[in-house]
DRENTORKOL-3810 file (N, C-alpha, C; in nm, 4 decimals):
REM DRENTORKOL-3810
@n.u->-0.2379; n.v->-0.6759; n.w->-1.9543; ca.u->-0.1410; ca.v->-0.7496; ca.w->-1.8762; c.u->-0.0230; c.v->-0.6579; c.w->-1.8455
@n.u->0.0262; n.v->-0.6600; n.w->-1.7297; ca.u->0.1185; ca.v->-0.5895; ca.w->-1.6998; c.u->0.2519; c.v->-0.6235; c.w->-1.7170
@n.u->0.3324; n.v->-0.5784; n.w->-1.8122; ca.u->0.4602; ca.v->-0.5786; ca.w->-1.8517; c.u->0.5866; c.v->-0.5535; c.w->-1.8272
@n.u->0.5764; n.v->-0.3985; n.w->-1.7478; ca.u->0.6403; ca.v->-0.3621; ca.w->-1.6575; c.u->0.6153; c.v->-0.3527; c.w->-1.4846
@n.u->0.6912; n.v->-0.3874; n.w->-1.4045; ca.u->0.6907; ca.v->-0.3584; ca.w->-1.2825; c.u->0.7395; c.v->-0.2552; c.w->-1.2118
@n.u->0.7236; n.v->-0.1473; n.w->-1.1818; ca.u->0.7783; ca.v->-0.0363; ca.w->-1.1079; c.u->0.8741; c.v->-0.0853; c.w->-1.0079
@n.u->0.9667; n.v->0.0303; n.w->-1.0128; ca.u->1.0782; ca.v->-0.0021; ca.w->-0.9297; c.u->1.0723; c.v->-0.0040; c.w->-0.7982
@n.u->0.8962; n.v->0.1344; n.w->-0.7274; ca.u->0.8872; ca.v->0.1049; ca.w->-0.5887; c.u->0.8251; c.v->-0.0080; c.w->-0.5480
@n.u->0.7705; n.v->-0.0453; n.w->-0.6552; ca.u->0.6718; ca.v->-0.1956; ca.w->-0.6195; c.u->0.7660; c.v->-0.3040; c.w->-0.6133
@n.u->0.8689; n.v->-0.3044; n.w->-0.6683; ca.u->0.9650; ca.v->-0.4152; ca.w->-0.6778; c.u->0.9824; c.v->-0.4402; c.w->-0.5625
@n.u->1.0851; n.v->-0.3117; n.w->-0.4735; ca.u->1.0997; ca.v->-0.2678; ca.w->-0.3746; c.u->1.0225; c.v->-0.3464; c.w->-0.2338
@n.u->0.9245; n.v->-0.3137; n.w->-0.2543; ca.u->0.7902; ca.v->-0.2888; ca.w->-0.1462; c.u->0.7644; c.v->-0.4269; c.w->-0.1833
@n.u->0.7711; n.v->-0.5204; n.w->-0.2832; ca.u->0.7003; ca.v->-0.6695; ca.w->-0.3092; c.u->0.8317; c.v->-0.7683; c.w->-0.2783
@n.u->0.9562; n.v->-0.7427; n.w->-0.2673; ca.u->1.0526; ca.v->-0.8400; ca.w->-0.2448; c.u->1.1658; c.v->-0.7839; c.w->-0.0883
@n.u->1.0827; n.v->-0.7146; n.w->-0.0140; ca.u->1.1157; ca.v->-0.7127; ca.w->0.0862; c.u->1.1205; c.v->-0.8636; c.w->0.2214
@n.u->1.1978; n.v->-0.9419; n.w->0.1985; ca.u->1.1753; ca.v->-1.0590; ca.w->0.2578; c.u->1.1397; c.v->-1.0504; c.w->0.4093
@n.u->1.1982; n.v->-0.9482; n.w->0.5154; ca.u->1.1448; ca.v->-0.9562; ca.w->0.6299; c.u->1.0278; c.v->-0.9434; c.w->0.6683
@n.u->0.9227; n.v->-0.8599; n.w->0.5144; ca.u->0.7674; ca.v->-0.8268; ca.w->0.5485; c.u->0.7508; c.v->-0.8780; c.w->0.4723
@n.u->0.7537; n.v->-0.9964; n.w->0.4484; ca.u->0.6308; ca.v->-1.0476; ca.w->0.3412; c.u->0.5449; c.v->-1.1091; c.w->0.3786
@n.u->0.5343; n.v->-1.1001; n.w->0.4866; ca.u->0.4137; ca.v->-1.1533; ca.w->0.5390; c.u->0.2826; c.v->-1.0640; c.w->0.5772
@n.u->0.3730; n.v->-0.8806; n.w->0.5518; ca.u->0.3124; ca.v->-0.7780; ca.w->0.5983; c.u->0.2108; c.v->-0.7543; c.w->0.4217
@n.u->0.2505; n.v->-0.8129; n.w->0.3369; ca.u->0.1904; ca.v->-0.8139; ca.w->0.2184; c.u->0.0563; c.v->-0.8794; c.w->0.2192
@n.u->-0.0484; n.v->-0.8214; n.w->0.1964; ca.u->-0.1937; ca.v->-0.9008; ca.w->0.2408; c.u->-0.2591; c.v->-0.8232; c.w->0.0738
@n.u->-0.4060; n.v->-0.9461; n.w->0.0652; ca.u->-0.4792; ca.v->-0.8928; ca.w->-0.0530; c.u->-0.6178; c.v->-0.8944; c.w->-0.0099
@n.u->-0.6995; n.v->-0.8483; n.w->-0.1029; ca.u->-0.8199; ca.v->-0.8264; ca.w->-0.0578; c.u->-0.9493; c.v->-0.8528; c.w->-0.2075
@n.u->-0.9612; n.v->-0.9543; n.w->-0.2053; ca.u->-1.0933; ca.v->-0.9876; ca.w->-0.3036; c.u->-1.2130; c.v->-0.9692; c.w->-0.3182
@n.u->-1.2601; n.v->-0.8769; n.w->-0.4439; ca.u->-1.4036; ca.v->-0.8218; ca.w->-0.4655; c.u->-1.4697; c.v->-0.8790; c.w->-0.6181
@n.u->-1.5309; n.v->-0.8901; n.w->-0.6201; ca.u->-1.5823; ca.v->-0.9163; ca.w->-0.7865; c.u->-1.5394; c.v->-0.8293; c.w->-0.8711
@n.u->-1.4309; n.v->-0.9014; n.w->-0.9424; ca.u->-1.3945; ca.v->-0.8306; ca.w->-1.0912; c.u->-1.2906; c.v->-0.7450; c.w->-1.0360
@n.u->-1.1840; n.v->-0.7368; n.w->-0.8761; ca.u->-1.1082; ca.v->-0.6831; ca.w->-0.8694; c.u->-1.0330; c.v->-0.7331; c.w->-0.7368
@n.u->-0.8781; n.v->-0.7172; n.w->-0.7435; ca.u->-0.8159; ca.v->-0.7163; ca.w->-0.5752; c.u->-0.7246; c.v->-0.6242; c.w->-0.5575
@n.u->-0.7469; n.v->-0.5651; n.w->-0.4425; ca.u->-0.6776; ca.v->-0.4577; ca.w->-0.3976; c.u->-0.5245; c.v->-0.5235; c.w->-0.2628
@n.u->-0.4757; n.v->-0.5333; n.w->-0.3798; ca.u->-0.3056; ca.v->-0.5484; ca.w->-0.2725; c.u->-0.2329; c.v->-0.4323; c.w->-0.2120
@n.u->-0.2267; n.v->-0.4869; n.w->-0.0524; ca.u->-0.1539; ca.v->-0.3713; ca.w->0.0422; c.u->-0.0482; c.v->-0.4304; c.w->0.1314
@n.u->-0.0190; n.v->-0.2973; n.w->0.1358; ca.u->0.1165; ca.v->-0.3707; ca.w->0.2507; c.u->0.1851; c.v->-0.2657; c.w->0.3268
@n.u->0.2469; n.v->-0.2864; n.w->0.4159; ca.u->0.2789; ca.v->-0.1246; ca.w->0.5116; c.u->0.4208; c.v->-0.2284; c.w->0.5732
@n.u->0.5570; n.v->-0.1176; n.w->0.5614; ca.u->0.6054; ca.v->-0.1395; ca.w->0.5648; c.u->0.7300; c.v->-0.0120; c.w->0.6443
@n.u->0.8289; n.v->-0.0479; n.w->0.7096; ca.u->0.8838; ca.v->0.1142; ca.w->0.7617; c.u->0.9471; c.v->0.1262; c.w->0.6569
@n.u->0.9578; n.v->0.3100; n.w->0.6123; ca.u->1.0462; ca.v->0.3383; ca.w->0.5423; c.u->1.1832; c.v->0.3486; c.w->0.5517
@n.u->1.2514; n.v->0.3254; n.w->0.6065; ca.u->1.3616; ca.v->0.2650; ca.w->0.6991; c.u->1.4528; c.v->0.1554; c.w->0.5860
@n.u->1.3143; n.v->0.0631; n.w->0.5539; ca.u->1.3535; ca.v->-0.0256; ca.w->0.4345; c.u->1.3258; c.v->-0.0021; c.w->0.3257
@n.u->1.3564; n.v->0.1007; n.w->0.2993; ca.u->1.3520; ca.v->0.1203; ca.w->0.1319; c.u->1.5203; c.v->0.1506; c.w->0.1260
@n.u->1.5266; n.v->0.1469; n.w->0.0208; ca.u->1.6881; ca.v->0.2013; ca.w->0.0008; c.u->1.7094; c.v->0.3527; c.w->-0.0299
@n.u->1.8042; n.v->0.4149; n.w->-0.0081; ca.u->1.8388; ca.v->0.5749; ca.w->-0.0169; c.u->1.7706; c.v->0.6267; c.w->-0.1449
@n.u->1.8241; n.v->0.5336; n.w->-0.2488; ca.u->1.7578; ca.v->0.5943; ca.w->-0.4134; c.u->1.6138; c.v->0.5904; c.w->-0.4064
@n.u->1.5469; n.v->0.4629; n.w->-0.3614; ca.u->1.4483; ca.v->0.4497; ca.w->-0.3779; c.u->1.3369; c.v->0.5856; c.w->-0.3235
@n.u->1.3887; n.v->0.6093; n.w->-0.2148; ca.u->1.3326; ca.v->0.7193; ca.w->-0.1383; c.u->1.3256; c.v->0.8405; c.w->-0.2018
@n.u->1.4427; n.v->0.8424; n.w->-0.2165; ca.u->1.4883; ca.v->0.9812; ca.w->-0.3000; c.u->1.3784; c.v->1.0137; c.w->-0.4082
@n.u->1.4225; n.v->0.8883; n.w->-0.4981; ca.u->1.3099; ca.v->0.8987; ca.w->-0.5906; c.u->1.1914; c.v->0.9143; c.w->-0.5957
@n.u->1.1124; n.v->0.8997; n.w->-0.5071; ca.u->0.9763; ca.v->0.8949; ca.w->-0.5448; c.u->0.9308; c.v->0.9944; c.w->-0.3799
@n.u->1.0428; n.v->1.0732; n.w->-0.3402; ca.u->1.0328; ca.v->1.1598; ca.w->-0.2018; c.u->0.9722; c.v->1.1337; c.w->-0.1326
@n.u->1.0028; n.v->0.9971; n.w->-0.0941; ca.u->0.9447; ca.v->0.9673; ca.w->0.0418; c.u->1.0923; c.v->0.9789; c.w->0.1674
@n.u->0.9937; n.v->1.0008; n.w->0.2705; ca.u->1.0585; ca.v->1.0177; ca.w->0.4077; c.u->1.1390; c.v->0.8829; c.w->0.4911
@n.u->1.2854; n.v->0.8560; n.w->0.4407; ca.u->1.3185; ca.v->0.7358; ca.w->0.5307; c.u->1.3748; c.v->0.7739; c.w->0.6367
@n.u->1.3065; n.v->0.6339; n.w->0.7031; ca.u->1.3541; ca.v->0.7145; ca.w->0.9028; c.u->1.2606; c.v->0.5851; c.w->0.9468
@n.u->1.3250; n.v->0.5407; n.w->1.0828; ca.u->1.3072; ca.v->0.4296; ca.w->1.1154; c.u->1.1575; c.v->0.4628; c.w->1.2388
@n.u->1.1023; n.v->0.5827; n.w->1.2277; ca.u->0.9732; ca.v->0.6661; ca.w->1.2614; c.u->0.8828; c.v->0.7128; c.w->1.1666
@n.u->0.8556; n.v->0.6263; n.w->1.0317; ca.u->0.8175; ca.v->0.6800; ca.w->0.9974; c.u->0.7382; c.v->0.4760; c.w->0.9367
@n.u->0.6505; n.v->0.4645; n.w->0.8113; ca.u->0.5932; ca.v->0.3668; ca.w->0.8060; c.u->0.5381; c.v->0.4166; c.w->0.6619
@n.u->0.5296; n.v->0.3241; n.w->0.5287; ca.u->0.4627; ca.v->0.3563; ca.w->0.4073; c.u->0.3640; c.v->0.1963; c.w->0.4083
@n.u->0.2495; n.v->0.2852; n.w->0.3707; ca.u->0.1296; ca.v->0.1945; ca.w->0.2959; c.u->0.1278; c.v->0.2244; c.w->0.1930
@n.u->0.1611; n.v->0.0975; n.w->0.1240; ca.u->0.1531; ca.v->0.0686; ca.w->-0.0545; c.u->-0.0387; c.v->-0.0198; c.w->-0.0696
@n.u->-0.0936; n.v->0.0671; n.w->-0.1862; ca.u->-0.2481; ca.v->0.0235; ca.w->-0.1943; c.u->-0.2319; c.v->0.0057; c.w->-0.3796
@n.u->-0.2660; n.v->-0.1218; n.w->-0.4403; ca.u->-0.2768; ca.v->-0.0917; ca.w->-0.5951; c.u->-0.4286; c.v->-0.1813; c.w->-0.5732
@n.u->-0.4408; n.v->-0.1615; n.w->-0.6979; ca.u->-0.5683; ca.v->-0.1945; ca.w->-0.7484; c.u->-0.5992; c.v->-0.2962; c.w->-0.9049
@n.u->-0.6501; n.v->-0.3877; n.w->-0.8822; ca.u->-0.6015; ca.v->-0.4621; ca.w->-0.9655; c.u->-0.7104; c.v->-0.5638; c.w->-1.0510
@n.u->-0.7931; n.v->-0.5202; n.w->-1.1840; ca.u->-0.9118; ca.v->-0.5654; ca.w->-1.2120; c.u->-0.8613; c.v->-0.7024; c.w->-1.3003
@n.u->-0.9548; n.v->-0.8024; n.w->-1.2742; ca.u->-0.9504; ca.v->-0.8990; ca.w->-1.3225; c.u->-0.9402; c.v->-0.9192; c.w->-1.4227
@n.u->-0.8267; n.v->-1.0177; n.w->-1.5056; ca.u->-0.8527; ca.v->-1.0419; ca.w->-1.6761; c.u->-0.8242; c.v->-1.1766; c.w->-1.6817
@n.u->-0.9259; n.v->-1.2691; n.w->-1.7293; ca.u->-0.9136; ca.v->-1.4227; ca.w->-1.7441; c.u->-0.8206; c.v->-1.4549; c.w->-1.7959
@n.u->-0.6883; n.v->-1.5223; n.w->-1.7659; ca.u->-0.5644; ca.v->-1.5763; ca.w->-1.8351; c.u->-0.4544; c.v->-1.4545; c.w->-1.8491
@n.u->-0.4557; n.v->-1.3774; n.w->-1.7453; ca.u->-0.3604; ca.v->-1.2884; ca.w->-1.7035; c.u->-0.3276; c.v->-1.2279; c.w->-1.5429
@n.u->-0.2283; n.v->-1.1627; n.w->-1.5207; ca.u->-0.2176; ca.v->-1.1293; ca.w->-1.4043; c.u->-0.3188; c.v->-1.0078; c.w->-1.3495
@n.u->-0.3899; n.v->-0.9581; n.w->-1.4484; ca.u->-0.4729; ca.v->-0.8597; ca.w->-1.4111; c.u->-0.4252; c.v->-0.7302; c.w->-1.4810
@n.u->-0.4983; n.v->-0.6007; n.w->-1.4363; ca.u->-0.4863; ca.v->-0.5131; ca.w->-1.5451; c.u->-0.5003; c.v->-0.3819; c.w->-1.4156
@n.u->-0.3646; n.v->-0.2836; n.w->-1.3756; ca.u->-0.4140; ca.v->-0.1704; ca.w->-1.2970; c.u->-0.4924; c.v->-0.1114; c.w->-1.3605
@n.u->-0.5603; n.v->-0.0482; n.w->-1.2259; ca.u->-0.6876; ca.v->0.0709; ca.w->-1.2476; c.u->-0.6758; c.v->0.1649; c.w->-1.1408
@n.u->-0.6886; n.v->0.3119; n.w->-1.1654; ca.u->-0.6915; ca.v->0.4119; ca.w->-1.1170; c.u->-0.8118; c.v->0.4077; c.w->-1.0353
@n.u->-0.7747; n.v->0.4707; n.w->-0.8922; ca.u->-0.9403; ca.v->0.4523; ca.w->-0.8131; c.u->-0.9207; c.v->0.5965; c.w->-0.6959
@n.u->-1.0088; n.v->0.5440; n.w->-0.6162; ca.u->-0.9881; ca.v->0.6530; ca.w->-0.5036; c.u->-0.9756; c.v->0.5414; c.w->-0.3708
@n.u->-0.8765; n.v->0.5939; n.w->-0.3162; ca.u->-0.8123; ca.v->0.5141; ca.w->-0.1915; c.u->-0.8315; c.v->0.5799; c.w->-0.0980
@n.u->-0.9204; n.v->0.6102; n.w->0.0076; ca.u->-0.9111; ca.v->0.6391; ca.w->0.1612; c.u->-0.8689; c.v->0.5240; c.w->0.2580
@n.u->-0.7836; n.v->0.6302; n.w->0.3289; ca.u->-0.7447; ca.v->0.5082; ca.w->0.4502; c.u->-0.7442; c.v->0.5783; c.w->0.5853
@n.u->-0.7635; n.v->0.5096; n.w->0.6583; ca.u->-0.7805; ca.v->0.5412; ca.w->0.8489; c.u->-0.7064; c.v->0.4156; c.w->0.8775
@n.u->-0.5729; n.v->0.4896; n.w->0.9733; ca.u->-0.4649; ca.v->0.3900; ca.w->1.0753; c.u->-0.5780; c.v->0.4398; c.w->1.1850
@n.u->-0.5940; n.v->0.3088; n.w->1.2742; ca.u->-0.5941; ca.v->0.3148; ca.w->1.3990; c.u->-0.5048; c.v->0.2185; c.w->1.5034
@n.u->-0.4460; n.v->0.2821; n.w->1.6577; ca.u->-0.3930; ca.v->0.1847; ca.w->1.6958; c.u->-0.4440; c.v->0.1266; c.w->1.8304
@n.u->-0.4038; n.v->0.0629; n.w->1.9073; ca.u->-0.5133; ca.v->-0.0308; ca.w->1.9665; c.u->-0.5518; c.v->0.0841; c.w->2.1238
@n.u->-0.5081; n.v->0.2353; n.w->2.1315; ca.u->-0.5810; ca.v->0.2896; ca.w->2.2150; c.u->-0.6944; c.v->0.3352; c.w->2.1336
@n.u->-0.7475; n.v->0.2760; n.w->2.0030; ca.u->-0.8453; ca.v->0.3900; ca.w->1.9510; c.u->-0.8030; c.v->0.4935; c.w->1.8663
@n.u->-0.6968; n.v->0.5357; n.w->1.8737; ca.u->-0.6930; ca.v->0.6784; ca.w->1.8567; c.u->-0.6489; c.v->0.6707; c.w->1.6652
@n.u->-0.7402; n.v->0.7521; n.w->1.5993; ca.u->-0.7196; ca.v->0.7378; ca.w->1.4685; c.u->-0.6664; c.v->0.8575; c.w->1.3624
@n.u->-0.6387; n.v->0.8350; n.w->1.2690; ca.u->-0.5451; ca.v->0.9289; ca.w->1.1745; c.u->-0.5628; c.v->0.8751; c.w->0.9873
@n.u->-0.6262; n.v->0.9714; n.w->0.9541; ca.u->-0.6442; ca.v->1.0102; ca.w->0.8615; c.u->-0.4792; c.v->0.9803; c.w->0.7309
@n.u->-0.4620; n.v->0.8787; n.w->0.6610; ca.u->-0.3330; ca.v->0.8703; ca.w->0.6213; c.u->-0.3716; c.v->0.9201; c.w->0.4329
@n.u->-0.2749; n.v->1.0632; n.w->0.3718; ca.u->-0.3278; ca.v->1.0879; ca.w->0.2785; c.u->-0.2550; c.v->1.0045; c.w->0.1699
@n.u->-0.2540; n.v->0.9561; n.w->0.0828; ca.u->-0.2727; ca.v->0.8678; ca.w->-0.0112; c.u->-0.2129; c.v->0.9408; c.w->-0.1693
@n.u->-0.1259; n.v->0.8816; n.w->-0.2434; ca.u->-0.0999; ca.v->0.9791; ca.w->-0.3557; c.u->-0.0855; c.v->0.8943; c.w->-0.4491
@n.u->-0.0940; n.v->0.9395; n.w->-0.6058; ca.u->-0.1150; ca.v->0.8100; ca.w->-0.6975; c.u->0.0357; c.v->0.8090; c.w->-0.7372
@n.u->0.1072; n.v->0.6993; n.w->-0.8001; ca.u->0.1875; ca.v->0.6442; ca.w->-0.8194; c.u->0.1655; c.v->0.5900; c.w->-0.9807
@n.u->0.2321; n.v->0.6568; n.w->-1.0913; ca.u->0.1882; ca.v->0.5433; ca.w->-1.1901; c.u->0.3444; c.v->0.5227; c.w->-1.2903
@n.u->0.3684; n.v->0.4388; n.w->-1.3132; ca.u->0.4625; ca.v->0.3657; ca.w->-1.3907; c.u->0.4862; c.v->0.3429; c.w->-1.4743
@n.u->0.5067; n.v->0.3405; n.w->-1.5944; ca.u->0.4639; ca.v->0.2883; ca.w->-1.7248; c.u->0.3442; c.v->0.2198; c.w->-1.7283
@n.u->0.2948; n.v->0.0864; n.w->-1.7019; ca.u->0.1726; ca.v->0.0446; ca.w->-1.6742; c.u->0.1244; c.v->0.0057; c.w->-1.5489
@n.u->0.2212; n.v->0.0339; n.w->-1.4755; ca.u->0.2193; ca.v->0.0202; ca.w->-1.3258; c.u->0.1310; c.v->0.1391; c.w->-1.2329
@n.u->0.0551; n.v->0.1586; n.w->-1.1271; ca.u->-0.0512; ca.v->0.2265; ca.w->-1.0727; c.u->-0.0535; c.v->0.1415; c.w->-0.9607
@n.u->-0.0429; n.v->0.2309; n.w->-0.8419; ca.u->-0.0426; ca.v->0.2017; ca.w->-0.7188; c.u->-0.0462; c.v->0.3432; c.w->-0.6501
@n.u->-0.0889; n.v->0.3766; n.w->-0.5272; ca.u->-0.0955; ca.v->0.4625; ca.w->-0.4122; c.u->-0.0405; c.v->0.4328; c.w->-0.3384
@n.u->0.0467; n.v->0.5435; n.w->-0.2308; ca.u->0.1441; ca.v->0.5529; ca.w->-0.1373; c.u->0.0802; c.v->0.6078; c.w->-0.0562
@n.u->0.1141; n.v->0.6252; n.w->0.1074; ca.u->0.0867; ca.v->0.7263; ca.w->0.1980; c.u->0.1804; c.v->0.6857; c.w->0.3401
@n.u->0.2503; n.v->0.7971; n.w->0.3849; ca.u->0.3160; ca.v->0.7747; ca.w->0.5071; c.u->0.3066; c.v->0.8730; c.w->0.6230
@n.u->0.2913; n.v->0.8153; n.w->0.7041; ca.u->0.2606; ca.v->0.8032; ca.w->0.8321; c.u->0.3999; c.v->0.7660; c.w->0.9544
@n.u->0.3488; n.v->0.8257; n.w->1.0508; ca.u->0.4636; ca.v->0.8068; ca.w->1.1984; c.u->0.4284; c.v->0.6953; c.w->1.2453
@n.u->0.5717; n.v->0.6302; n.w->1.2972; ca.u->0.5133; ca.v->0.4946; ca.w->1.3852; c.u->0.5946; c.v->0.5167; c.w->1.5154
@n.u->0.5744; n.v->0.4153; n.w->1.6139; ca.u->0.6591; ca.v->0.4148; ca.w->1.6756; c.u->0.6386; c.v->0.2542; c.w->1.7287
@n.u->0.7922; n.v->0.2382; n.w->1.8121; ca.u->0.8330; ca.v->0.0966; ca.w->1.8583; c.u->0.7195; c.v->0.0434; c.w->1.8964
@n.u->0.6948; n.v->-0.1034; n.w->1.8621; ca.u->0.5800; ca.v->-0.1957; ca.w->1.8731; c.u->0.4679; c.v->-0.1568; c.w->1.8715
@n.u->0.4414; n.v->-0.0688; n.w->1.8325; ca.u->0.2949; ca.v->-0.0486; ca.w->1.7946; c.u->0.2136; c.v->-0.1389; c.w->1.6633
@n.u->0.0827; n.v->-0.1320; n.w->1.6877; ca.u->0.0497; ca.v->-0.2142; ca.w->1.6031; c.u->-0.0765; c.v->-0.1465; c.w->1.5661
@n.u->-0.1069; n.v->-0.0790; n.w->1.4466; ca.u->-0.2066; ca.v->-0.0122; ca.w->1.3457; c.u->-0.2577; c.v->-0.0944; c.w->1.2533
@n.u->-0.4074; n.v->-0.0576; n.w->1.2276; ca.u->-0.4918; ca.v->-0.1089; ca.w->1.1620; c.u->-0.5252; c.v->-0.0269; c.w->1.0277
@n.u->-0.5071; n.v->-0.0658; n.w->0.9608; ca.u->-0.5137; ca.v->0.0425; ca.w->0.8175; c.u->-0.6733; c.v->-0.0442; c.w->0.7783
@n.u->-0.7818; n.v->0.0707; n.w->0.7519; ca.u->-0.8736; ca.v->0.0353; ca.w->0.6870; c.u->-0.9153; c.v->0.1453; c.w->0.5529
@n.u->-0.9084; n.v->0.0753; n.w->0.4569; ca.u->-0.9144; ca.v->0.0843; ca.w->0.3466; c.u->-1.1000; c.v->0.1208; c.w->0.2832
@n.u->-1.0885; n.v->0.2218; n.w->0.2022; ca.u->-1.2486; ca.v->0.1815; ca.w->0.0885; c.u->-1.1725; c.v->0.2313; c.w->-0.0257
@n.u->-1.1995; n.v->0.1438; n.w->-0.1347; ca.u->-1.1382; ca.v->0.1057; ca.w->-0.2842; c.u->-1.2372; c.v->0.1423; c.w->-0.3256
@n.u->-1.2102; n.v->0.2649; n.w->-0.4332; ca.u->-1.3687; ca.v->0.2712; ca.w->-0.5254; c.u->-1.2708; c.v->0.2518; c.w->-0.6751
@n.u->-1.2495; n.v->0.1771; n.w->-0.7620; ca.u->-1.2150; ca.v->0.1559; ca.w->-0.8864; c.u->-1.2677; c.v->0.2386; c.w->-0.9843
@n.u->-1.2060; n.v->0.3288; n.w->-1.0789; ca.u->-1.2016; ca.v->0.4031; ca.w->-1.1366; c.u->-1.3268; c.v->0.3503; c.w->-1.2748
@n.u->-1.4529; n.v->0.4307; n.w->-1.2523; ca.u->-1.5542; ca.v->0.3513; ca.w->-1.3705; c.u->-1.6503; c.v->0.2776; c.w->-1.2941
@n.u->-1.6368; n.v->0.2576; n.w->-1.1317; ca.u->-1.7830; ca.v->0.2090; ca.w->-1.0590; c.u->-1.8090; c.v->0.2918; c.w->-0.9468
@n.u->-1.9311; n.v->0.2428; n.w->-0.9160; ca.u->-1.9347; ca.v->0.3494; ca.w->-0.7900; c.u->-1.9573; c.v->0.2074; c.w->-0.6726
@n.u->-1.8390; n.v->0.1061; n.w->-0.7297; ca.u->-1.8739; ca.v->-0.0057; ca.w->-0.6102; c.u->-1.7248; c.v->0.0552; c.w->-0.5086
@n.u->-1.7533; n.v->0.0360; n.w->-0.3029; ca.u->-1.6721; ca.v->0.0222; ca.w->-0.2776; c.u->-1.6043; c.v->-0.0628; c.w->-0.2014
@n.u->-1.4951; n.v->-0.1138; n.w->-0.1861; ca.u->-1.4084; ca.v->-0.2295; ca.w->-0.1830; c.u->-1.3564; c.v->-0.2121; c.w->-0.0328
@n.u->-1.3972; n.v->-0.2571; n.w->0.0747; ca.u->-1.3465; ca.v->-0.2146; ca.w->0.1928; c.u->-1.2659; c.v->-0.3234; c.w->0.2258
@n.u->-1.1301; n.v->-0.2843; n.w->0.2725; ca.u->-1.0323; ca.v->-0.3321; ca.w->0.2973; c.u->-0.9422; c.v->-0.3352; c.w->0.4210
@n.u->-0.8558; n.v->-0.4605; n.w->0.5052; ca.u->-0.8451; ca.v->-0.3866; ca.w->0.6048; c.u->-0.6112; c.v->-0.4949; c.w->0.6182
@n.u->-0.5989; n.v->-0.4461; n.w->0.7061; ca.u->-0.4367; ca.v->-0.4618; ca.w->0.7329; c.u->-0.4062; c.v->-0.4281; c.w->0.9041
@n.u->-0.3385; n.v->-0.5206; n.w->0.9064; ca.u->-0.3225; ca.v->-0.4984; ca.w->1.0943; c.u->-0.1781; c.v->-0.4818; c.w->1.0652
@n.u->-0.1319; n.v->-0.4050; n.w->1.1367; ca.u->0.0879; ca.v->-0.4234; ca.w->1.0913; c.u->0.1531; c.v->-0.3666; c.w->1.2336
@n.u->0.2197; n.v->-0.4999; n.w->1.3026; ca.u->0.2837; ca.v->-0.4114; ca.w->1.3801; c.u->0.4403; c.v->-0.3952; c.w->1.3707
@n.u->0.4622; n.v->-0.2432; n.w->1.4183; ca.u->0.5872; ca.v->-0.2026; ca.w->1.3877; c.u->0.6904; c.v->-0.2409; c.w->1.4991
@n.u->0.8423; n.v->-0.2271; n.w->1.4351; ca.u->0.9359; ca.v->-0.2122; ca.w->1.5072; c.u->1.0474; c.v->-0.1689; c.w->1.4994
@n.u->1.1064; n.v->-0.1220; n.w->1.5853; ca.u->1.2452; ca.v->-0.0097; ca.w->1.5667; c.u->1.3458; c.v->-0.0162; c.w->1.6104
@n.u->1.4280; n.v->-0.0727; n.w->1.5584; ca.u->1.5755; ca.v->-0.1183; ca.w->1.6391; c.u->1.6518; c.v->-0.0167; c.w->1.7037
END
C-alpha cells in the first residue's frame, strides 16, 4: 500500500483545470494511470526539481503503473513504458519516457512540444515489471496556450 505520495504526482493529480485530462486504463491484475498536462503548470520548484522544461510550448505525460492488491489502493511496479503522440495530421513522435521513483512512489515522465490547440493522441504499451503481458493504452489531450 502506498504511503507516501510524491510531490510530482501530487502536483500532476490535483491540478484542477486538467482533471479531466487524468484518464486510467484497466488490465487484469493492473491499471496504468496517465495524464498529459502543459508544463507551464507545474510550479517553478516543481520543475526545477525533477528538471523538467516549463514553457507554455512544451506538454508532460505522467504514466504510473499500478498492480492490484485486494483491500488497498494498489501497489507501484516498475515496467517499460513506450509511447507514440500523434496529432490529427498523422504525423507521429516518438516521446522518451524516464522512471520517476519516490519513496514508494514510481511513475514515468516524458516531454514533448505542443502547440496552440492542437490535439495529440498518446498511445501507450505497459509491460509490468515480472510479465511479458502488454497493456496498451491510449489518451487524446488537447492543448492550449494563452
Amino acid at each position: 500500500m502506498m504511503r507516501h505520495i510524491s510531490t510530482l504526482l501530487v502536483a500532476l493529480l490535483l491540478l484542477p483545470l486538467f482533471a479531466s485530462a487524468e484518464n486510467s486504463t484497466r488490465a487484469p491484475g493492473y491499471t496504468v494511470h496517465h495524464n498529459a498536462i502543459p508544463t507551464a503548470m507545474l510550479t517553478p520548484a516543481i520543475a526545477s526539481s525533477y528538471s523538467i522544461i516549463r514553457s507554455k510550448y512544451r506538454g508532460l505525460l505522467n504514466v504510473s503503473i499500478i498492480r492490484t492488491l485486494e483491500g488497498t489502493t494498489g501497489q507501484p511496479v516498475k515496467g517499460q513504458v513506450k509511447v507514440v503522440a500523434t496529432n490529427l495530421l498523422d504525423q507521429s513522435r516518438t516521446i522518451a519516457m524516464r522512471e520517476i521513483k519516490e519513496e514508494e512512489a514510481i511513475y514515468y515522465i516524458g516531454e514533448f512540444p505542443i502547440i496552440n490547440r492542437e490535439t495529440l493522441t498518446f498511445r501507450m504499451e505497459v509491460i509490468p515489471e515480472g510479465t511479458d503481458n502488454t497493456i496498451r493504452a491510449a489518451l487524446s489531450q488537447q492543448f492550449f496556450i494563452d
